[in-house]
C-alpha positions as CSV (number, residue, x, y, z in Angstrom):
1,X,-81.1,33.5,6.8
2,X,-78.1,33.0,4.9
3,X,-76.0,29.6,5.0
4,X,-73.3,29.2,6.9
5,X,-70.1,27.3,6.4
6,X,-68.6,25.9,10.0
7,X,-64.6,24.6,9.2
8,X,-62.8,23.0,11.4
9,X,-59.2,22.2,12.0
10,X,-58.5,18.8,12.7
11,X,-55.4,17.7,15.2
12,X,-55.9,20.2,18.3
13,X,-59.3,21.0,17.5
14,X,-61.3,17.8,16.9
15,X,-59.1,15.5,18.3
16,X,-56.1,15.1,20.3
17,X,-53.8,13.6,17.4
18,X,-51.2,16.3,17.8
19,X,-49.6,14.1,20.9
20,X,-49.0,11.6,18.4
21,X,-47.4,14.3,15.7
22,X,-44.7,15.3,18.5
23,X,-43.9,11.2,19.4
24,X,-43.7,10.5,16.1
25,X,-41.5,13.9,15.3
26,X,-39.4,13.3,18.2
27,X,-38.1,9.9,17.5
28,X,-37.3,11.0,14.2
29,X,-35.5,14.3,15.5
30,X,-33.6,12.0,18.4
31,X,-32.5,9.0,15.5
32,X,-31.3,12.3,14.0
33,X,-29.7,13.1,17.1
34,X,-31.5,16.8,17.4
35,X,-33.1,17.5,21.0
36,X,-36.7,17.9,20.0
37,X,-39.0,19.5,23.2
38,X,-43.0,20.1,23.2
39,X,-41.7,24.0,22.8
40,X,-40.1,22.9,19.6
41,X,-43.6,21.4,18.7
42,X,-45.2,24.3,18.9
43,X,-43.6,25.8,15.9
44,X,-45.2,22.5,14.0
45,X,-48.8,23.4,15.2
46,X,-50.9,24.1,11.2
47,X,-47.7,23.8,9.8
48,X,-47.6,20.7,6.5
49,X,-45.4,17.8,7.2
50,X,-42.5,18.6,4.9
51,X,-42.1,22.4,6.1
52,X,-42.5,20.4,9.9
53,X,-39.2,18.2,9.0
54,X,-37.7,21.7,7.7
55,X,-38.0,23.1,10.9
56,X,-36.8,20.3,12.8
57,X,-33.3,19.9,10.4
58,X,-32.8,23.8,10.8
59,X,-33.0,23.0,15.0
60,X,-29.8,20.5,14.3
61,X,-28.2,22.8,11.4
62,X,-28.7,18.9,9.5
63,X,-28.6,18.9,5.7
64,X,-30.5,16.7,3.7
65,X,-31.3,15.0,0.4
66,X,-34.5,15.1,-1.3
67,X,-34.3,10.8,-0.9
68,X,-33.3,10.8,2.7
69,X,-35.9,13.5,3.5
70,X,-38.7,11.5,1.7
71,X,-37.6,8.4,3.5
72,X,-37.5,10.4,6.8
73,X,-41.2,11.3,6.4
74,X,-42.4,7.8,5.2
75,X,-40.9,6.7,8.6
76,X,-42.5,9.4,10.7
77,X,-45.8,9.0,9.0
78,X,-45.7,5.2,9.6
79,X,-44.9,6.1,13.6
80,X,-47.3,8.2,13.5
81,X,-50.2,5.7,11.8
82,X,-49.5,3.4,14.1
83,X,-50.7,5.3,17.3
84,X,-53.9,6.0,15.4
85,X,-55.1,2.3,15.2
86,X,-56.7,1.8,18.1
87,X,-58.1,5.4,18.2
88,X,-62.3,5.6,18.6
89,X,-64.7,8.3,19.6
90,X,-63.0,8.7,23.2
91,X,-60.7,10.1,20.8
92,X,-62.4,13.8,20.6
93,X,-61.4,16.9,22.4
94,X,-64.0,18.0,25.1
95,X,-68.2,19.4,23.6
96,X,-67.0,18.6,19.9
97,X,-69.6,16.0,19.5
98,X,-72.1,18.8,21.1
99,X,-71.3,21.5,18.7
100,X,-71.7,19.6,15.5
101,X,-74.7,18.5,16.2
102,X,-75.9,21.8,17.2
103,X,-74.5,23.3,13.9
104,X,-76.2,19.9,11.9
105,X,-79.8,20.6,13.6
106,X,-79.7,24.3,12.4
107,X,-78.8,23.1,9.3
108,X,-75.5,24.8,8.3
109,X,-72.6,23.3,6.6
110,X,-69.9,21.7,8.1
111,X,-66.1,21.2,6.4
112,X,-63.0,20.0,7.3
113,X,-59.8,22.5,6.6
114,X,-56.8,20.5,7.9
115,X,-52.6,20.0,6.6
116,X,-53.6,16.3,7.7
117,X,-53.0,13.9,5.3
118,X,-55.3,11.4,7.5
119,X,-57.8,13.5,8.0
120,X,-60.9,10.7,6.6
121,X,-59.9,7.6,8.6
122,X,-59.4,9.8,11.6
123,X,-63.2,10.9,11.2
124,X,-64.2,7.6,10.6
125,X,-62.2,6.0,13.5
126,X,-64.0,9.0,15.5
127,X,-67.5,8.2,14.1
128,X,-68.1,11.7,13.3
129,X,-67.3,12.0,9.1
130,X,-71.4,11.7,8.9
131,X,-71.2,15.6,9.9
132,X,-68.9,17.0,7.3
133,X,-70.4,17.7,4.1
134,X,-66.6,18.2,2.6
135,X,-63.1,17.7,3.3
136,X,-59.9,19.2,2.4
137,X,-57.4,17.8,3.6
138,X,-53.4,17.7,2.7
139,X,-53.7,15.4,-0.5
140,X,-55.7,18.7,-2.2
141,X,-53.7,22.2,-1.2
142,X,-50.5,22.4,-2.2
143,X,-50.1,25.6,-0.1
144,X,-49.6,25.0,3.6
145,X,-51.4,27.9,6.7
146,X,-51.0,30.8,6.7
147,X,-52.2,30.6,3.3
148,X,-56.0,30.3,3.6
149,X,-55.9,28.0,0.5
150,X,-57.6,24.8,2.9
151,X,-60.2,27.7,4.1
152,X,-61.1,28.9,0.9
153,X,-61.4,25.1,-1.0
154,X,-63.6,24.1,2.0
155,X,-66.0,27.5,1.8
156,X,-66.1,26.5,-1.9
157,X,-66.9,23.1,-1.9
158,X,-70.4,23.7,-0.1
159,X,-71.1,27.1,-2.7
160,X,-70.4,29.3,0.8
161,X,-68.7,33.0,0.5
162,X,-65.9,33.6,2.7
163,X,-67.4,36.3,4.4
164,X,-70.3,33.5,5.3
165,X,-67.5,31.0,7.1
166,X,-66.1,30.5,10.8
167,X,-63.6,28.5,11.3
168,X,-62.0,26.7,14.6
169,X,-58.4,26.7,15.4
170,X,-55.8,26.1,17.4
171,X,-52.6,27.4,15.8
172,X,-51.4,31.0,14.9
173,X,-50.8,30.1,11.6
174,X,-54.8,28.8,11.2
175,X,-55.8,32.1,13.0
176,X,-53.9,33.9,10.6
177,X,-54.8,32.1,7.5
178,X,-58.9,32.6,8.5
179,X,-58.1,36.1,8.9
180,X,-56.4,36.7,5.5
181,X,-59.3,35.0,4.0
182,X,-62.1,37.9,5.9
183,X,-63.8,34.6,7.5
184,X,-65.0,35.0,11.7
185,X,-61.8,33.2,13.8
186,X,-62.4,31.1,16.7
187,X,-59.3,29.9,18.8
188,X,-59.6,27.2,20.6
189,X,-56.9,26.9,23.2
190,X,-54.5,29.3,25.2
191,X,-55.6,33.0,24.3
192,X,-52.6,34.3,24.9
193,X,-51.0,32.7,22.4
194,X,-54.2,32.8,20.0
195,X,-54.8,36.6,20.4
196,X,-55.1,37.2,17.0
197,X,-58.1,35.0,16.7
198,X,-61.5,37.2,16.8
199,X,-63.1,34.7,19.5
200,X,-61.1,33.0,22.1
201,X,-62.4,29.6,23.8
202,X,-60.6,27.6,26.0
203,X,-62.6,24.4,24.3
204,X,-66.0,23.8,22.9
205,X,-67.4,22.9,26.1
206,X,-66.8,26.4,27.0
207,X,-68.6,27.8,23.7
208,X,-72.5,28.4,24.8
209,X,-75.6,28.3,22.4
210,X,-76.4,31.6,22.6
211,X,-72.4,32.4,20.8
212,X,-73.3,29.7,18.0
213,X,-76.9,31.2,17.7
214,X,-75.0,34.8,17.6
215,X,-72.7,33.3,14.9
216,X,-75.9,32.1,12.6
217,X,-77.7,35.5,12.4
């Protein structure tokens, strides 16, 4: 049997951090004085964190400087840390713990493919960075979903061809990037939104072993 390569998003997928993103984002957006909703949010979902202040400018026609724009993401990402200090395993999203160690026993790879620039002491707060056999993260792409450059480093880093890989996502943009780089697509999340994905799961504890088994041969 061939090796697999099992990627995973982080925030929406692994854990629950993207509650923090939009907290974080929208006392920014509202010392800015631009009306920031969870709809707005949405647009942020895979998207990296300087495209993410973009987006939220553009929604208050605000003009920036490269210096106030690098100040303003210092101060989001130091909002943002802050929430993730107390985090722990409690942490992860619903039959995450369940499906890595299925995919550990059968032994296939498992990577990380995430914009998150926190990605490692979010695993390790979370007690699961003993799965992942590699990481890439924001500090190593430089091009943010839907390019599948994150998908591509992490099928590379464990010798893995793309056509070999399956990643999980929650965000268009991740769907979209997976597909451009001929790897299987899993949403997880509202289908309706994630139709482009090739497998559509509401959450991992609605993924049986007979799908993952599937996925293996």
């Amino acid at each position: 049997m061939t090796k697999k390569v099992f990627i995973f998003d982080l925030d929406g997928v692994i854990v629950d951090t993207a509650k923090y993103h939009f907290l974080a984002w929208q006392k920014l957006a509202n010392q800015l004085g631009i009306h920031f909703t969870h709809e707005h949010n949405e647009e942020l979902k895979g998207v990296s964190r300087v495209r993410s202040l973009d987006i939220i400018l553009a929604l208050g026609n605000r003009q920036a400087t490269a210096a106030e724009k690098n100040k303003w993401l210092v101060q989001k990402n130091e909002e943002y840390l802050s929430y993730l200090v107390t985090m722990d395993e409690k942490e992860l999203l619903p039959g995450v713990p369940r499906v890595l160690e299925f995919i550990k026993e059968h032994h296939q790879f498992i990577t990380l493919g995430s914009a998150s620039k926190n990605a490692r002491p979010i695993l390790e707060k979370t007690k699961i960075l003993h799965y992942f056999d590699a990481i890439v993260d924001g500090n190593d792409v430089s091009n943010a979903k839907p390019d599948p450059e994150v998908f591509i480093r992490a099928a590379q880093l464990v010798g893995v061809s793309n056509t070999n890989a399956i990643v999980f996502e929650d965000s268009v943009a991740g769907i979209q990037a997976a597909n451009t780089a001929q790897m299987i697509s899993i949403g997880i999340g509202d289908p309706t939104v994630l139709h482009e994905a090739q497998h559509n799961f509401k959450d991992f504890n609605s993924i049986e072993e007979s799908f993952l088994e599937k996925l293996l041969n």
